[in-house]
N, CA, C and O atoms as a MOPAC input file, in Angstrom:
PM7 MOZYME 1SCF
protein

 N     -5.86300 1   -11.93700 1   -12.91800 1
 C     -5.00300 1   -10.80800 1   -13.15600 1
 C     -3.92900 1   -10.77800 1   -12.09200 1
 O     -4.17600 1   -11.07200 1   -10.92200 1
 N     -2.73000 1   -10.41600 1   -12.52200 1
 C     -1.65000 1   -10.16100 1   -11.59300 1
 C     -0.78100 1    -9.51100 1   -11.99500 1
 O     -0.38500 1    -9.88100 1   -13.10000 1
 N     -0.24600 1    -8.61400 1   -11.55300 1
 C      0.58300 1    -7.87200 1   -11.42000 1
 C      2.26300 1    -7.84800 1   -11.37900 1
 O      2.70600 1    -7.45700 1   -10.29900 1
 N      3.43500 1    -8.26900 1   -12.56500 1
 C      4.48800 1    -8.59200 1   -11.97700 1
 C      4.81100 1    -7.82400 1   -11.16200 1
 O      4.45100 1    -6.65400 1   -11.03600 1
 N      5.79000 1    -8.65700 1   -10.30600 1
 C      6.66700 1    -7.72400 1    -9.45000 1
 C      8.05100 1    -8.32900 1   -10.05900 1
 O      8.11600 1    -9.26200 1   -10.85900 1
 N      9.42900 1    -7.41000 1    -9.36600 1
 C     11.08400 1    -7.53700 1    -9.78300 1
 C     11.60200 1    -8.55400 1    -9.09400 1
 O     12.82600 1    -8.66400 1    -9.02100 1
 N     10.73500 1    -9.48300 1    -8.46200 1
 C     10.97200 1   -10.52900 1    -7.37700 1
 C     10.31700 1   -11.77700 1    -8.59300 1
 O      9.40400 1   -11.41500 1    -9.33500 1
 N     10.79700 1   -13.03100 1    -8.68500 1
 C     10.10900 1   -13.52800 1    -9.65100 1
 C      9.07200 1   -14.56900 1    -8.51000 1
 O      8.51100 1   -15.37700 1    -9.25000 1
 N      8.70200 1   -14.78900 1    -7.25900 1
 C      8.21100 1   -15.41100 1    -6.54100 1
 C      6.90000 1   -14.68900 1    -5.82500 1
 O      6.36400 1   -15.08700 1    -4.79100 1
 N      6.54300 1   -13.63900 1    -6.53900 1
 C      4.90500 1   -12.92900 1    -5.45500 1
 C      4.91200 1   -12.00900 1    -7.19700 1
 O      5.77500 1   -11.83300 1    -8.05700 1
 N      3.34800 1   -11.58900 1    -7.03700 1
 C      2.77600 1   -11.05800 1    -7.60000 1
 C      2.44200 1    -9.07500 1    -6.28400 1
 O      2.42200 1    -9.00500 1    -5.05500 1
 N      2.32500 1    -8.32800 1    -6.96000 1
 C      2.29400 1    -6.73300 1    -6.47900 1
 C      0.75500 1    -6.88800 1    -6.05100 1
 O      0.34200 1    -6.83800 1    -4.89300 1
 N      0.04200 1    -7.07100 1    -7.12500 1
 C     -2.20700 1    -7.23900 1    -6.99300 1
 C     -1.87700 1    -8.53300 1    -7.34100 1
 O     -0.89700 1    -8.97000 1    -7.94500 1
 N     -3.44400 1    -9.41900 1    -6.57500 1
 C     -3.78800 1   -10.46400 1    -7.41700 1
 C     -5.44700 1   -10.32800 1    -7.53600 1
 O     -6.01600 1   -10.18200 1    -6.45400 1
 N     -6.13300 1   -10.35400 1    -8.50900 1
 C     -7.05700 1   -10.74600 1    -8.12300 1
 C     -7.94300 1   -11.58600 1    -8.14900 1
 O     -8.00400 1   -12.31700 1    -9.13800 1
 N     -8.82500 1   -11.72800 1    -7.15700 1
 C     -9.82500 1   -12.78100 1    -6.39800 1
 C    -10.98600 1   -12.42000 1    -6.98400 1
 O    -11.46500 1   -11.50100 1    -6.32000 1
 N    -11.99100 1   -12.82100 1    -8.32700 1
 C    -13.44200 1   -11.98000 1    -8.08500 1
 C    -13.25400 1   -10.72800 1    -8.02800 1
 O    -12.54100 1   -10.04900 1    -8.76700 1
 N    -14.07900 1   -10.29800 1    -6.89000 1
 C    -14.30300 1    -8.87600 1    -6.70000 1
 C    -12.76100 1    -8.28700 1    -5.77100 1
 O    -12.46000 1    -7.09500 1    -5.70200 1
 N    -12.19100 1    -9.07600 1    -5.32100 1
 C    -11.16600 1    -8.82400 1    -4.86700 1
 C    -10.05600 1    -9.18100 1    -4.94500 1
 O     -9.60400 1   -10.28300 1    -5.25500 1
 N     -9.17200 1    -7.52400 1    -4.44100 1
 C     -7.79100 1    -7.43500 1    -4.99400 1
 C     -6.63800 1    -7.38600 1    -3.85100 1
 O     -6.62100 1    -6.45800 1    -3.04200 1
 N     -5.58100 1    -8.52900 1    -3.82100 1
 C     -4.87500 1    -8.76200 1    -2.31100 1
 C     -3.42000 1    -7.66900 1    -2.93700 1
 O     -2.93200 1    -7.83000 1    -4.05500 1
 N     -3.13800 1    -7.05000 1    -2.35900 1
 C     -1.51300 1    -6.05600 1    -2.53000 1
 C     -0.79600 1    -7.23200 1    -2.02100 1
 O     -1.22000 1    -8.16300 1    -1.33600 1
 N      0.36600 1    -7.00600 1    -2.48600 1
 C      1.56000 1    -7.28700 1    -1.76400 1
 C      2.18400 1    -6.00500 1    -0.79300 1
 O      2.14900 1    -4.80100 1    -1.04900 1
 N      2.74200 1    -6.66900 1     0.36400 1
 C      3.28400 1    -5.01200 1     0.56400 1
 C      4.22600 1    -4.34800 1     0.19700 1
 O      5.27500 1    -4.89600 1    -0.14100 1
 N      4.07600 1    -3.06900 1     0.17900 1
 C      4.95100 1    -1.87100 1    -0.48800 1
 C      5.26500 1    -1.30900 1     0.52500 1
 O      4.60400 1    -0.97100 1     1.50600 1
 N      7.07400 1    -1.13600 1     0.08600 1
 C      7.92900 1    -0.45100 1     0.99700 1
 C      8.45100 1     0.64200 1    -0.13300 1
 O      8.13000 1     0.58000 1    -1.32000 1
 N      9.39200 1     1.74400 1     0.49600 1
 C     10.08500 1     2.72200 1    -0.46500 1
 C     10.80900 1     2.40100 1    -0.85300 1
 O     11.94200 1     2.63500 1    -0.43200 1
 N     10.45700 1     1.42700 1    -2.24100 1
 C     11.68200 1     0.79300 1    -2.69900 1
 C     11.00300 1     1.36300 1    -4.48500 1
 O      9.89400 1     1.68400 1    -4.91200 1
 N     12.96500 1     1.18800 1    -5.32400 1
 C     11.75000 1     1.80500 1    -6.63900 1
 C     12.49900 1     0.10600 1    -7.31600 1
 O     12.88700 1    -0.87600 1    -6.68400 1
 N     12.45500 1     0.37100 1    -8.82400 1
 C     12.54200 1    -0.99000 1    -9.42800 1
 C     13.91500 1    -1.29600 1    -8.82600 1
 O     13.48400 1    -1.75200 1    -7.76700 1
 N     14.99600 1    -1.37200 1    -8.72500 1
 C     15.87300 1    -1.93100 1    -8.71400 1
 C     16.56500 1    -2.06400 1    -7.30500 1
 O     17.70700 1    -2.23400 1    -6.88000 1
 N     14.89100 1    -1.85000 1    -6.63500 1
 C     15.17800 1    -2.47100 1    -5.00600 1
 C     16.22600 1    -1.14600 1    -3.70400 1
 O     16.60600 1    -1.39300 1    -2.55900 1
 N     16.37000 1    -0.01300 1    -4.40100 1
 C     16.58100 1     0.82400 1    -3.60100 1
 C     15.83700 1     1.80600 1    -3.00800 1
 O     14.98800 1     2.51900 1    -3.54200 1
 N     16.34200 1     1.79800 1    -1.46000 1
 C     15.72000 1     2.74400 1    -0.85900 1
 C     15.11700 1     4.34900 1    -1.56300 1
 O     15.84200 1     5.11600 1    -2.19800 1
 N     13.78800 1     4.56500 1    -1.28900 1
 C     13.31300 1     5.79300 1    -1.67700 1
 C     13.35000 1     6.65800 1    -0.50700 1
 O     13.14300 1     6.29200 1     0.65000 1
 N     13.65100 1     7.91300 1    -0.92700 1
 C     13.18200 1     8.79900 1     0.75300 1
 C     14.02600 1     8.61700 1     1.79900 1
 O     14.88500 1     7.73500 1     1.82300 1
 N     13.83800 1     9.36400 1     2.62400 1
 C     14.85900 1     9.18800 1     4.13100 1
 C     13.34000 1     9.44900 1     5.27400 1
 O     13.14300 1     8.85200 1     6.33300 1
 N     12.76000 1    10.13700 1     4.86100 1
 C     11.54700 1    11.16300 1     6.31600 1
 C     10.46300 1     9.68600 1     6.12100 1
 O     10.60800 1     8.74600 1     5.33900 1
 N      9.75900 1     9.83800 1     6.78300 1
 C      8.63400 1     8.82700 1     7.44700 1
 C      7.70700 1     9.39100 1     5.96200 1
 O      7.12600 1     8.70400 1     5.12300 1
 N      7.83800 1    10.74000 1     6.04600 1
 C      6.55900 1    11.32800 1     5.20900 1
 C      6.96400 1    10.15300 1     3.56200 1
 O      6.42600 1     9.15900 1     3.07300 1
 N      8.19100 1    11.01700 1     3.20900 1
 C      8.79400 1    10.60400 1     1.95300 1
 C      8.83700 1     9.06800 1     1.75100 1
 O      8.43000 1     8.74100 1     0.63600 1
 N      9.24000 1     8.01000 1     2.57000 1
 C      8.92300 1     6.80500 1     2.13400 1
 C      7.11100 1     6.65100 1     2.54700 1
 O      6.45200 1     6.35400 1     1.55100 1
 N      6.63800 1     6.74400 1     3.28500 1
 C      4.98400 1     6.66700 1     3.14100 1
 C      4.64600 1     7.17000 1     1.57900 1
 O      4.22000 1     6.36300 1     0.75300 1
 N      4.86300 1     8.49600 1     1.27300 1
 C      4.31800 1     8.78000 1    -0.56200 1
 C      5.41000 1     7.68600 1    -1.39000 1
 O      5.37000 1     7.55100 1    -2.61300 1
 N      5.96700 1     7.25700 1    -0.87800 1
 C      6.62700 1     6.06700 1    -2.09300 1
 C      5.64900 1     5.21400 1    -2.17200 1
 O      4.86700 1     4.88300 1    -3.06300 1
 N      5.90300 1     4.78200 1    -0.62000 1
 C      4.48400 1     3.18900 1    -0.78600 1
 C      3.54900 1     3.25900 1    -1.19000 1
 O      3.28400 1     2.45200 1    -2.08100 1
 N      2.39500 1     4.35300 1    -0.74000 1
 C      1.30200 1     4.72500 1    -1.43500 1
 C      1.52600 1     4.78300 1    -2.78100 1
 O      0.93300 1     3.95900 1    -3.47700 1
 N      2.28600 1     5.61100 1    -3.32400 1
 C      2.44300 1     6.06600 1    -4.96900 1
 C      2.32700 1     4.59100 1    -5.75200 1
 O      1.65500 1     4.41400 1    -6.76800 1
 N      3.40900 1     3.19900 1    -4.82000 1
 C      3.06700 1     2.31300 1    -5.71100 1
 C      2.21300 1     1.40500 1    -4.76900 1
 O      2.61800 1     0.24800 1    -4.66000 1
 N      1.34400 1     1.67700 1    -4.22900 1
 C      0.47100 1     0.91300 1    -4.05200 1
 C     -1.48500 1     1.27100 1    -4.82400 1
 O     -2.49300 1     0.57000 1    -4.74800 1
 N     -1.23700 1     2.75200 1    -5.54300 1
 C     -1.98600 1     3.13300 1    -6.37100 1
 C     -1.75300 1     2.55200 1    -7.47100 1
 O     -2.68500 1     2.14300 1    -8.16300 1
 N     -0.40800 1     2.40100 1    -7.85100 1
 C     -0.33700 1     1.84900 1    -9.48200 1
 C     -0.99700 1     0.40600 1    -9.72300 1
 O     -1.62800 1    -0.01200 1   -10.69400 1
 N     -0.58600 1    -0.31000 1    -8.33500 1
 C     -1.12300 1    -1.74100 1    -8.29700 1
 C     -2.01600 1    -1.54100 1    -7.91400 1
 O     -2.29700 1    -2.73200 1    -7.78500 1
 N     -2.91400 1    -1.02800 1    -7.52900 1
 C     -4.59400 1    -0.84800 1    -7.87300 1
 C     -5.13500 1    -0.59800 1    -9.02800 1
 O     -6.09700 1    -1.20700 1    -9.49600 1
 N     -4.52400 1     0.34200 1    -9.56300 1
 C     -4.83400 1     1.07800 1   -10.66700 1
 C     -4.88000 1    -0.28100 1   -11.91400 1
 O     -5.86700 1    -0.42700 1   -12.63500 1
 N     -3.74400 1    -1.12500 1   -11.99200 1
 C     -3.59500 1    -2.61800 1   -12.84900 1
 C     -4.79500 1    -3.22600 1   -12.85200 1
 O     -5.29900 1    -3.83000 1   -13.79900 1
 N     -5.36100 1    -3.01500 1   -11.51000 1
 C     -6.60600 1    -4.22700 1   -11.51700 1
 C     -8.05900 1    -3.47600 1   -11.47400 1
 O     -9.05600 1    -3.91900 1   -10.90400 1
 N     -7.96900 1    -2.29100 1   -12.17000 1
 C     -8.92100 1    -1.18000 1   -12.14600 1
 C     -9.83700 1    -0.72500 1   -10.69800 1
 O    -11.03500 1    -0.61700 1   -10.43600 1
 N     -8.81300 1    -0.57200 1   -10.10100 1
 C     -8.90700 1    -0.00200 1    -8.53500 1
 C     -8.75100 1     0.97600 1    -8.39300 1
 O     -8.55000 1     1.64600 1    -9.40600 1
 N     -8.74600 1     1.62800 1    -7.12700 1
 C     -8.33700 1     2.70500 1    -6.62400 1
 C     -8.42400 1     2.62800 1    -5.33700 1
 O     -8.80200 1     1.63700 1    -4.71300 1
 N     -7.93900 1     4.08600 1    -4.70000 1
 C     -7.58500 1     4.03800 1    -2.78900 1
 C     -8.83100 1     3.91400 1    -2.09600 1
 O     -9.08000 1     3.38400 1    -1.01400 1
 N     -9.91100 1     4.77600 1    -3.30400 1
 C    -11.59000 1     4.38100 1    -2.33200 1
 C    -11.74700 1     2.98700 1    -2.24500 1
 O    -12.06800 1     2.49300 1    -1.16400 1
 N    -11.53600 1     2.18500 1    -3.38100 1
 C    -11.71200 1     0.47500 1    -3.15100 1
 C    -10.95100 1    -0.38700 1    -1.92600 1
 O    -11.33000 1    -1.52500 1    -1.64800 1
 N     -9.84200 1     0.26500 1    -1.22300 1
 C     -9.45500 1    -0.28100 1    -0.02000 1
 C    -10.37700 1    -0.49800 1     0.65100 1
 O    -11.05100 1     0.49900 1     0.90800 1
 N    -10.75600 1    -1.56000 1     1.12300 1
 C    -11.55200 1    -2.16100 1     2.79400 1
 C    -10.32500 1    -2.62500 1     3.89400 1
 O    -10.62300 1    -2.92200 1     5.05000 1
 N     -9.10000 1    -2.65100 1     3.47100 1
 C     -8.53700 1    -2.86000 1     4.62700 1
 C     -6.96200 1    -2.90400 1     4.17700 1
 O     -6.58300 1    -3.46300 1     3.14700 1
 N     -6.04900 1    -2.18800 1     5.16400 1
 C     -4.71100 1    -1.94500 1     5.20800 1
 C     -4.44600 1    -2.34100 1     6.56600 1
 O     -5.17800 1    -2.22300 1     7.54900 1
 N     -2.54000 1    -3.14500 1     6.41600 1
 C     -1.92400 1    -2.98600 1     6.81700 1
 C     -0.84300 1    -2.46000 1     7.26200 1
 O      0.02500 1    -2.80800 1     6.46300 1
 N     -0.20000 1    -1.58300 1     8.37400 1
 C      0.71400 1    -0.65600 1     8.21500 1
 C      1.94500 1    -1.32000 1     8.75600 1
 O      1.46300 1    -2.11400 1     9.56300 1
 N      3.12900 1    -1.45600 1     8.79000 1
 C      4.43600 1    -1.84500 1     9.57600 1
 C      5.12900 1    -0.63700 1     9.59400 1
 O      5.47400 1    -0.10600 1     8.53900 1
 N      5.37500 1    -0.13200 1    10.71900 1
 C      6.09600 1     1.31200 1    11.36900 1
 C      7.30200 1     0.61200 1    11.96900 1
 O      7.07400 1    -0.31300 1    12.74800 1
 N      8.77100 1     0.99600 1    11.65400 1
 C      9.76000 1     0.62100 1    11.99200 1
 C      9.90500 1     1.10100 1    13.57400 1
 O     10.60900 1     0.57000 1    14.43300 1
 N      8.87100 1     2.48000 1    13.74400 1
 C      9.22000 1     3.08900 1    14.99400 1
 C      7.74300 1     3.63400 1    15.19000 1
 O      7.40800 1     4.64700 1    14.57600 1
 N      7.32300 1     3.32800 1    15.58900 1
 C      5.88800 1     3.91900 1    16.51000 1
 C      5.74200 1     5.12500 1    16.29900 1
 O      4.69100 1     5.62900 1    15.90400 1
 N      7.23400 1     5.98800 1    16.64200 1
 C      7.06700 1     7.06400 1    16.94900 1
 C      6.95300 1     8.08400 1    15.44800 1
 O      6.78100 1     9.30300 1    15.47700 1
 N      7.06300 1     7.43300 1    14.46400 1
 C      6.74300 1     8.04100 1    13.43300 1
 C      5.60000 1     7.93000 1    12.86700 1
 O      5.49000 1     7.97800 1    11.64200 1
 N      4.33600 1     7.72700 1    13.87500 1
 C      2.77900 1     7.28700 1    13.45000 1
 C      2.27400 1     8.89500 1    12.96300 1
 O      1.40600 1     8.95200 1    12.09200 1
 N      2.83500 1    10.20400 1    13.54400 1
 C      1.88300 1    11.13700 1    13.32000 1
 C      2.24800 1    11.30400 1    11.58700 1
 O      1.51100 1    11.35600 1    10.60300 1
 N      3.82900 1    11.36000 1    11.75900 1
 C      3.95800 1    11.95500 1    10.19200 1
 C      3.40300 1    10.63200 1     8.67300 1
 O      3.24100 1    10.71300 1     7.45600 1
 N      3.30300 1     9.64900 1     9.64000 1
 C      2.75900 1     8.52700 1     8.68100 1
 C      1.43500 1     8.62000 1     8.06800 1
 O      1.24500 1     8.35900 1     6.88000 1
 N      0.38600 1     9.04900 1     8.99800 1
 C     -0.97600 1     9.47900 1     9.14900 1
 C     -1.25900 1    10.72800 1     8.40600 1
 O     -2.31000 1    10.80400 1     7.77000 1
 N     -0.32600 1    11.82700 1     8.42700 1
 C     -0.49300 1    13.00900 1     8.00700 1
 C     -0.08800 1    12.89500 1     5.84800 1
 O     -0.61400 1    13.42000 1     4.86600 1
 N      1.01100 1    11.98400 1     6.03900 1
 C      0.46800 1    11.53100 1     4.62400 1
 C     -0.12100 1    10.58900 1     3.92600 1
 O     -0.11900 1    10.55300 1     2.69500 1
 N     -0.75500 1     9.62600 1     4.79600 1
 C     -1.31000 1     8.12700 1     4.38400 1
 C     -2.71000 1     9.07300 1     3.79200 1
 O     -3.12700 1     9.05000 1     2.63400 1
 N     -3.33200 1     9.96300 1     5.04700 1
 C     -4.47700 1    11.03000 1     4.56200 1
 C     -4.71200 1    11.15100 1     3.46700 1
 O     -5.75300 1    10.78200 1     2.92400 1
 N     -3.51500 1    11.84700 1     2.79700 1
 C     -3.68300 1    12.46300 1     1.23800 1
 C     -3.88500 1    11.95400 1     0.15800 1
 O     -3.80700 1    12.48900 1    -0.94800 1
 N     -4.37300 1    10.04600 1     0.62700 1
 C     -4.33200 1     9.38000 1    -0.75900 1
 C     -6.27600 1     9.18800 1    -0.78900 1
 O     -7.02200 1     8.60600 1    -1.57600 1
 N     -6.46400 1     9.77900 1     0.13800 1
 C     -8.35600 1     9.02900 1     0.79600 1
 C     -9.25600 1    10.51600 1     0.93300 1
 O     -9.51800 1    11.18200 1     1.93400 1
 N     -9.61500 1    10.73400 1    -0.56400 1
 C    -10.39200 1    12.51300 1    -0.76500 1
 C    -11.99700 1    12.27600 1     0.27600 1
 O    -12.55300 1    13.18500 1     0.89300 1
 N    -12.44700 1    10.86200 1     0.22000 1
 C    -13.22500 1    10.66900 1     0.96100 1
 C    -13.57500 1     9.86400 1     2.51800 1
 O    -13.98800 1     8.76200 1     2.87900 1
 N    -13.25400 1    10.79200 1     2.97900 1
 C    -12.86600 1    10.27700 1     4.56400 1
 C    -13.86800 1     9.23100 1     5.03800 1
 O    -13.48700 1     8.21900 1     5.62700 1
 N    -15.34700 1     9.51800 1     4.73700 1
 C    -15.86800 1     8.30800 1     4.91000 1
 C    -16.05000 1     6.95600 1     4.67800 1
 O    -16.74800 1     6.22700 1     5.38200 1
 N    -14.99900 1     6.37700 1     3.02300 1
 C    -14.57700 1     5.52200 1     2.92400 1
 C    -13.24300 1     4.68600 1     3.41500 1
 O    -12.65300 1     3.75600 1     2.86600 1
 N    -13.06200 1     5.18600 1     4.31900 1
 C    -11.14000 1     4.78200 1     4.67000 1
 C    -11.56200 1     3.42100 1     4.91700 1
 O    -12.62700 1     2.83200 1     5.10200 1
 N    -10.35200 1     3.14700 1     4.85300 1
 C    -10.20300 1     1.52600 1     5.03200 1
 C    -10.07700 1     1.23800 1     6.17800 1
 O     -9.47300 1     2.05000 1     6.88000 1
 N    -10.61600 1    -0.07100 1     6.82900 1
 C    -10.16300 1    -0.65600 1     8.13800 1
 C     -8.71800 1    -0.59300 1     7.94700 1
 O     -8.05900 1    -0.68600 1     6.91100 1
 N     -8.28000 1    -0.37800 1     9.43400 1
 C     -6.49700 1     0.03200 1     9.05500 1
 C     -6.16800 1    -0.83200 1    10.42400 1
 O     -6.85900 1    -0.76600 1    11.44100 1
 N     -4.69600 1    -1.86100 1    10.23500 1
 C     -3.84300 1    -2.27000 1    11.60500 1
 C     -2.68300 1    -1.50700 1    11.56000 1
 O     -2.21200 1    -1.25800 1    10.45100 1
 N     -2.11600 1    -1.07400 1    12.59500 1
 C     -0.88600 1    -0.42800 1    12.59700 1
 C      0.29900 1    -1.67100 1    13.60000 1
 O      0.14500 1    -2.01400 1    14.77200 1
 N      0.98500 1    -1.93600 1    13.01200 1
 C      2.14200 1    -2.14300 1    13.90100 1
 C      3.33100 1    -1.72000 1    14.37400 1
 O      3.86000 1    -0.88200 1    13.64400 1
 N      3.97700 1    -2.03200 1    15.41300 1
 C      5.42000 1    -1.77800 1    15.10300 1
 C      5.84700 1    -2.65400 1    14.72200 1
 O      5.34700 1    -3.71400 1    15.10000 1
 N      7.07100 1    -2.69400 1    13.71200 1
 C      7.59800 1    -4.16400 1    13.24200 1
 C      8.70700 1    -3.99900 1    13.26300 1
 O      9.33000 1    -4.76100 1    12.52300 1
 N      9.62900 1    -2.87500 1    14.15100 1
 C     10.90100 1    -3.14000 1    14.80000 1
 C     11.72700 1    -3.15000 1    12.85200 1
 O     11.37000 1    -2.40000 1    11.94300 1
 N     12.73400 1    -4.14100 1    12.77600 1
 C     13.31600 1    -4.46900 1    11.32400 1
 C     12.51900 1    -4.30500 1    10.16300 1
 O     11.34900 1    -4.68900 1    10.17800 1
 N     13.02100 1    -3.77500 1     9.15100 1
 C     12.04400 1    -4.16200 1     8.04600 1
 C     13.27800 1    -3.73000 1     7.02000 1
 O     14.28700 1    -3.02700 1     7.07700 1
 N     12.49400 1    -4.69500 1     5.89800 1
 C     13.95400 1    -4.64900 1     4.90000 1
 C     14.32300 1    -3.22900 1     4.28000 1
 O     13.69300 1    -2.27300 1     3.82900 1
 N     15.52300 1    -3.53600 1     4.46200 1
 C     16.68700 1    -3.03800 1     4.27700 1
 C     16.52800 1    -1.12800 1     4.71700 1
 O     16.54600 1    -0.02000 1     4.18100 1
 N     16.38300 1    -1.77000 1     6.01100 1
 C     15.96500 1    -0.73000 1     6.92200 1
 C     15.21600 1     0.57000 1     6.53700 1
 O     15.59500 1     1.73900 1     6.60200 1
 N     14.10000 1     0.06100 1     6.13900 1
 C     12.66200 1     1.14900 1     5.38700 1
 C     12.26400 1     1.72900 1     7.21900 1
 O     12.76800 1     1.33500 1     8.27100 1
 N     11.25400 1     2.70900 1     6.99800 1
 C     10.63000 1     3.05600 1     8.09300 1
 C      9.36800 1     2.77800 1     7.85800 1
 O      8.83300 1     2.90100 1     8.96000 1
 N      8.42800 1     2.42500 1     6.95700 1
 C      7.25700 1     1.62200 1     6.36600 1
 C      6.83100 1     0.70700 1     5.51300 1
 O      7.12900 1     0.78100 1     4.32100 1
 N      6.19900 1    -0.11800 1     5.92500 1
 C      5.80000 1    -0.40300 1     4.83300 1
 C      4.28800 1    -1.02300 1     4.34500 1
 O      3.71900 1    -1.64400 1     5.24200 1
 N      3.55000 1    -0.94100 1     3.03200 1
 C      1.89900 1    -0.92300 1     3.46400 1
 C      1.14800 1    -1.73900 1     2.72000 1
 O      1.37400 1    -1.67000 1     1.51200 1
 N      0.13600 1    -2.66300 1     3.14500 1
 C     -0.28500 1    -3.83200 1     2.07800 1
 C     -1.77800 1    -3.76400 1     2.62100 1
 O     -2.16000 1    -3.39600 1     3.73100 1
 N     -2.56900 1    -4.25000 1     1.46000 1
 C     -4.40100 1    -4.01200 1     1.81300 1
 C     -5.08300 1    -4.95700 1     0.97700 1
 O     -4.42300 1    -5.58000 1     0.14500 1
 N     -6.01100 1    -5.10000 1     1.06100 1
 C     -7.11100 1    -5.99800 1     0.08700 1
 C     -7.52200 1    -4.73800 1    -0.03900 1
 O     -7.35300 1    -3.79600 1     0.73500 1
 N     -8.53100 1    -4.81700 1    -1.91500 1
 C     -9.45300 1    -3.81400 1    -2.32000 1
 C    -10.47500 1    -4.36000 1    -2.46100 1
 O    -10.28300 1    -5.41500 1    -1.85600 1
 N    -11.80100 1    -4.40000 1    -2.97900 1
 C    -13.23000 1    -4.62000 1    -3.52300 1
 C    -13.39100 1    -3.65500 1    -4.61900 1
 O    -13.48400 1    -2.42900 1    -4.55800 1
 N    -13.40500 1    -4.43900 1    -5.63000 1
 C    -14.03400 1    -3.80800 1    -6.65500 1
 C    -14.60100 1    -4.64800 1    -7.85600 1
 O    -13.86200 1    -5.13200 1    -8.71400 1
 N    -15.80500 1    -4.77000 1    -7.85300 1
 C    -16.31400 1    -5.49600 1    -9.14500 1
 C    -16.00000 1    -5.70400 1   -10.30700 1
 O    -15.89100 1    -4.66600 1   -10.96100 1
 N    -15.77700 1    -6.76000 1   -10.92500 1
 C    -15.11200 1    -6.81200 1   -12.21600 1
 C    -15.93800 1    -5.97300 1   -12.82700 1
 O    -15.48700 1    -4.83100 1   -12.90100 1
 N    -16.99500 1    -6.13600 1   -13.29300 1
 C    -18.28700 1    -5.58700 1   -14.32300 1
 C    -19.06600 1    -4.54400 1   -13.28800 1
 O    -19.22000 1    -5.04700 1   -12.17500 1
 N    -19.40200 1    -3.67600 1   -13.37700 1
 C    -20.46500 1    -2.95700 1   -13.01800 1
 C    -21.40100 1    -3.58000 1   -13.39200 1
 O    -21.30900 1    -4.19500 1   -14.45500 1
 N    -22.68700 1    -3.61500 1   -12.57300 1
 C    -24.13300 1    -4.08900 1   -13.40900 1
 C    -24.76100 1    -2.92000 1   -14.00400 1
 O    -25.49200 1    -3.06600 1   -14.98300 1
 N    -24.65300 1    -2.35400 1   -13.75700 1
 C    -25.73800 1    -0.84600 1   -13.98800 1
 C    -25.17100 1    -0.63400 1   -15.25500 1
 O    -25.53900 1     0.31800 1   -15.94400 1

């Protein structure tokens, strides 16, 4: 399974088995323009489509085991956190998370966020 993306060279999900690799998501919508201006507002972009590409490979945000974050500025970690929160109803599943700073990022985003999921093709039960 894979996921197009508007790039004809990467796939959005791919998946592996039980697992599902993102590509990363920045606040960008189809036709490659900036979403949002606030840290908050592009963070609910990325998330928003980094649910849909879960959602393709019958995922969801509990199935994250692990994210990557790229922060254009460090200093926008609180308001990043305060909405990355709102996608994870169960706090005890969060995902292993890296944060960086990554200084540049295209076309000057202030985030942007990519993860592997786990989720079984088949349920056994």
């Amino acid at each position: 399974m894979s996921m197009s993306s508007p790039e004809p060279f990467y796939s959005l999900a791919r998946r592996a088995g039980d697992l599902v690799f993102l590509s990363a998501f920045g606040p960008v919508n189809e036709r490659m323009e900036v979403v949002g201006t606030s840290i908050e507002e592009q963070t609910a972009a990325c998330m928003d489509a980094m649910g849909a590409a879960l959602a393709t490979a019958g995922a969801d945000f509990g199935d994250l085991v692990c994210v990557d974050v790229f922060l254009k500025d460090l200093a926008d970690r609180n308001g990043f956190n305060a909405t990355y929160a709102r996608y994870f109803s169960d706090r005890s599943r969060m995902p292993a998370r890296r944060l960086y700073g990554a200084g540049d990022l295209f076309k000057g985003i202030r985030v942007e966020v990519t993860g592997i999921a786990c989720r079984p093709l088949a349920d056994p039960g």
